[in-house]
C-alpha positions in Angstrom: 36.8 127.6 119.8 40.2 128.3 118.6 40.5 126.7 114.6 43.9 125.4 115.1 42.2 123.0 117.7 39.0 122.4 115.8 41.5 121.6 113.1 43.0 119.1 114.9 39.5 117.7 116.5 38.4 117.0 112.9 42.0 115.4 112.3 41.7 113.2 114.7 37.8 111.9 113.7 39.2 111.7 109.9 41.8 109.7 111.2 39.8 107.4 113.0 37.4 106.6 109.8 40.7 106.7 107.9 42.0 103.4 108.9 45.9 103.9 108.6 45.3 105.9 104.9 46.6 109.5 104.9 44.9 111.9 106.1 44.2 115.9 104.9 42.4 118.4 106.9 41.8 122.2 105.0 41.3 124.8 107.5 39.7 127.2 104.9 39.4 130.1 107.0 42.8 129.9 108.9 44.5 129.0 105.6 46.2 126.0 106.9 46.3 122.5 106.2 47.1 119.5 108.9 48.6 116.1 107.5 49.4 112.5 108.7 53.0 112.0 109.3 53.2 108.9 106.5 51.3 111.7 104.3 54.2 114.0 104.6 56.8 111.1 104.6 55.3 110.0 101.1 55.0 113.1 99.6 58.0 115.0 101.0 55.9 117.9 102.8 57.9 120.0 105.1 56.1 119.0 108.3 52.2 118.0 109.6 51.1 122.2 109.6 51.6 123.7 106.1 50.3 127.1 105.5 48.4 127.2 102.2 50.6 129.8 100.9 53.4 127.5 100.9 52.2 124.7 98.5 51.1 124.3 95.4 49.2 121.0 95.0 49.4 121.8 90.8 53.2 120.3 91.2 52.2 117.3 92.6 49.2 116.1 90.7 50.6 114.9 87.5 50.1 117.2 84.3 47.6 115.2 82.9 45.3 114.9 86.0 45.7 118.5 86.7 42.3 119.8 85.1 40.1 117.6 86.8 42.0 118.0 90.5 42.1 122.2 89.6 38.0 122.0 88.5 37.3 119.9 91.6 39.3 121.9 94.1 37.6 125.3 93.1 34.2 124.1 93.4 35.1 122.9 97.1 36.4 126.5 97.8 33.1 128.5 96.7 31.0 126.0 98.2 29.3 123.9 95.0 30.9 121.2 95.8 30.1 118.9 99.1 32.4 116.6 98.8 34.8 114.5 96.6 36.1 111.0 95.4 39.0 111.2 93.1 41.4 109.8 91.4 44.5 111.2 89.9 48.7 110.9 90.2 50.2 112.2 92.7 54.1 112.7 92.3 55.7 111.2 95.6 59.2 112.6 97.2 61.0 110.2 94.7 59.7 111.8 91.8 57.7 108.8 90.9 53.9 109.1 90.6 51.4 107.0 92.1 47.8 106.1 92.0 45.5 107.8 94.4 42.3 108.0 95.3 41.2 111.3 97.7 37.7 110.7 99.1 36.6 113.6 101.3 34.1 115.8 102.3 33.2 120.0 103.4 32.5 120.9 106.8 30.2 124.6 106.2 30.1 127.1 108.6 26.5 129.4 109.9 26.5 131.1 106.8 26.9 128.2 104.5 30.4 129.0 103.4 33.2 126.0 103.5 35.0 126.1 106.8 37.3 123.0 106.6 37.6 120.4 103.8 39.4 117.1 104.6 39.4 113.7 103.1 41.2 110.8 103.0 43.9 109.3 100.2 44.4 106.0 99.5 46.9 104.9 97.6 46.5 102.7 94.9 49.5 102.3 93.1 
């Protein structure tokens, strides 16, 4: 099955469990992430598809929180991490932070290697 619809397959369940939060899929292997439209209202994203060459998450979470979101996110790439519940700052498209939380979860492939990572962020501020 083509991964940009797998990607949006898994959208769509994460969207159903998310009840109206925003919603983030990580196609690891296409290098592409999928958002909810309020997700890139909020935060000012250039549209729903984002290639992962063309954001850096590190400018959003505030400086503070970075170390913990940097730690976590690595160990979801190689695969020693399962899944996540976090909570850092998020800067919003005003320049303002808010409170988030980002629960979320790593779909594997046959080999055991990270496929897709999504979750789902509430905000809390």
């Amino acid at each position: 099955m083509e991964h940009r619809k797998i990607l949006d397959d898994l959208f769509n369940a994460y969207t159903m469990i998310g009840r109206g939060n925003y919603v983030s899929i990580y196609d690891v292997l296409g290098n592409m992430f999928r958002f909810s439209p309020a997700f890139v209202e909020l935060f000012g994203l250039e549209g729903e598809y984002i290639s992962g060459d063309n954001i850096n998450w590190e400018n959003f979470v505030h400086p503070e929180d970075r170390f913990i979101y940097t730690r976590t996110r690595k160990n979801l790439l190689s695969g020693e991490a399962k899944g996540y519940d976090l909570n850092f700052r998020m800067r919003l498209k005003d320049g303002t932070y808010a409170n988030m939380r980002h629960i979320g979860s790593t779909i594997f492939d046959a080999d055991g290697k990270p496929e897709f990572i999504g979750g789902v962020m509430i905000n809390e501020g």
